[in-house]
C-alpha positions as CSV (number, residue, x, y, z in Angstrom):
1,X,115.3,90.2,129.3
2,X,112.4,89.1,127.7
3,X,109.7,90.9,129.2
4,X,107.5,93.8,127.2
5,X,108.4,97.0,128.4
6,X,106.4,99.6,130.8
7,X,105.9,102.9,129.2
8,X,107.6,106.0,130.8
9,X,104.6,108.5,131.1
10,X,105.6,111.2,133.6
11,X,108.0,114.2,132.4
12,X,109.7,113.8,135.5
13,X,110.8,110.1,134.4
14,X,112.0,111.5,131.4
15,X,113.7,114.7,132.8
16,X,115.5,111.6,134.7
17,X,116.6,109.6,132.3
18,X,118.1,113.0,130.2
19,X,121.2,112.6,132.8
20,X,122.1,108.9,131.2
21,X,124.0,107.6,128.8
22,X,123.0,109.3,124.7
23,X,123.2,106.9,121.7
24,X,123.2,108.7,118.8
25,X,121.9,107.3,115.5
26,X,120.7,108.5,111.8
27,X,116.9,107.9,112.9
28,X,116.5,108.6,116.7
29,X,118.8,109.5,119.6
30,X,118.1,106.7,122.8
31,X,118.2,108.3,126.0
32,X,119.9,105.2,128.2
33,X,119.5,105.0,132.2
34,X,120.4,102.0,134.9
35,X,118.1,102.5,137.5
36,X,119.5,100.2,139.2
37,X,116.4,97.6,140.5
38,X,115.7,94.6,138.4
39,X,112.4,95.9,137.5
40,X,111.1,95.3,134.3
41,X,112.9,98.0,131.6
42,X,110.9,100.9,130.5
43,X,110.9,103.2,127.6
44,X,109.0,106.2,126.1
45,X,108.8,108.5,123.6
46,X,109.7,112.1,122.3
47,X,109.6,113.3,119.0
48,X,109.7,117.5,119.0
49,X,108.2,120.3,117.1
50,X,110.7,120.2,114.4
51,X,110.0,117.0,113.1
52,X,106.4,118.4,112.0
53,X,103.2,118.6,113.0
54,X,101.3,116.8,115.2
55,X,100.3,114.1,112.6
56,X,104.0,113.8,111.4
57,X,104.8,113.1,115.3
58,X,102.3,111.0,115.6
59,X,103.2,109.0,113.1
60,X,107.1,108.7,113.9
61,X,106.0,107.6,117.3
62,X,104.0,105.0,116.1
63,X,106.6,103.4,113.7
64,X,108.9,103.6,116.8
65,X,106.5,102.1,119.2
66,X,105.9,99.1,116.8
67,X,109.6,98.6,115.9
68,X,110.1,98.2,119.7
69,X,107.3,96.1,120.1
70,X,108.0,93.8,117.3
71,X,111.8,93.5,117.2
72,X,113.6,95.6,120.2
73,X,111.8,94.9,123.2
74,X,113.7,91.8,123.9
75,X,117.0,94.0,124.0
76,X,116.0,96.2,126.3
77,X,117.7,95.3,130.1
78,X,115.8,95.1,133.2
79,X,116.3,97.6,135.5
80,X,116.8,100.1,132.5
81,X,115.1,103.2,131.1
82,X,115.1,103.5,127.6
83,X,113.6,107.3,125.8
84,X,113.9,107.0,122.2
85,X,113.6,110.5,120.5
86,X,112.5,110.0,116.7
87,X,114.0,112.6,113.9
88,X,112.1,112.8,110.5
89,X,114.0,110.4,108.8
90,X,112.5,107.8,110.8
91,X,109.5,108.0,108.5
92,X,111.6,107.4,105.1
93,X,113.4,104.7,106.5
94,X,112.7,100.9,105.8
95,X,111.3,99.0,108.3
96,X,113.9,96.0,108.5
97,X,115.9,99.1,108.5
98,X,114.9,100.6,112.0
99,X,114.7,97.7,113.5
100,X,118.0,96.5,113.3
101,X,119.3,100.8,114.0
102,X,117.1,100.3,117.3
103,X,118.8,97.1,118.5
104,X,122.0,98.3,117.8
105,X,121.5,101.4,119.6
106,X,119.7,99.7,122.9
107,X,122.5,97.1,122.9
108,X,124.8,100.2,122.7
109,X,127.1,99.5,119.5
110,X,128.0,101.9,116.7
């Protein structure tokens, strides 16, 4: 714990980490998967068509990526993957608010 995350960048990697555990919450769903090695954890990002166009998605990846950065990286296990896909709402939301949704849902409560 403790270390920034690496960033999942190859679809493969996140085709993987589909077949792990799902966290649902109000802002994002987190993709979770034990790889298994005590590498350092790594995470990346999805946020589909739906949500808007490519600004809007831009955008909600951005507040994600800095909500992790600033708050939730310290959460995340070694040896994990983490894939954080962002709904809409993660744009309305507060700040404060995400962060704390994020670190529940990487530690894995409800």
């Amino acid at each position: 714990m403790g270390q920034a995350p690496k960033r999942l960048l190859k679809r493969s990697d996140f085709l993987t980490v589909r077949r792990g555990e799902k966290r649902r919450g109000r802002f994002f769903l987190v993709e979770v998967l034990n790889r298994g090695d005590g590498e350092a954890p790594r995470v990346g990002y999805t946020v589909t068509k739906k949500v808007g166009n490519a600004v809007v998605r831009n955008r909600v990846r951005r507040r994600l990526r800095e909500a992790v950065r600033t708050y939730a990286a310290a959460d995340m296990e070694r040896g994990h993957d983490y894939v954080i896909v962002g709904r809409e709402d993660v744009l309305a939301a507060p700040f404060d608010q995400l962060k704390v949704e994020l670190s529940h849902r990487i530690h894995g409560k409800r």
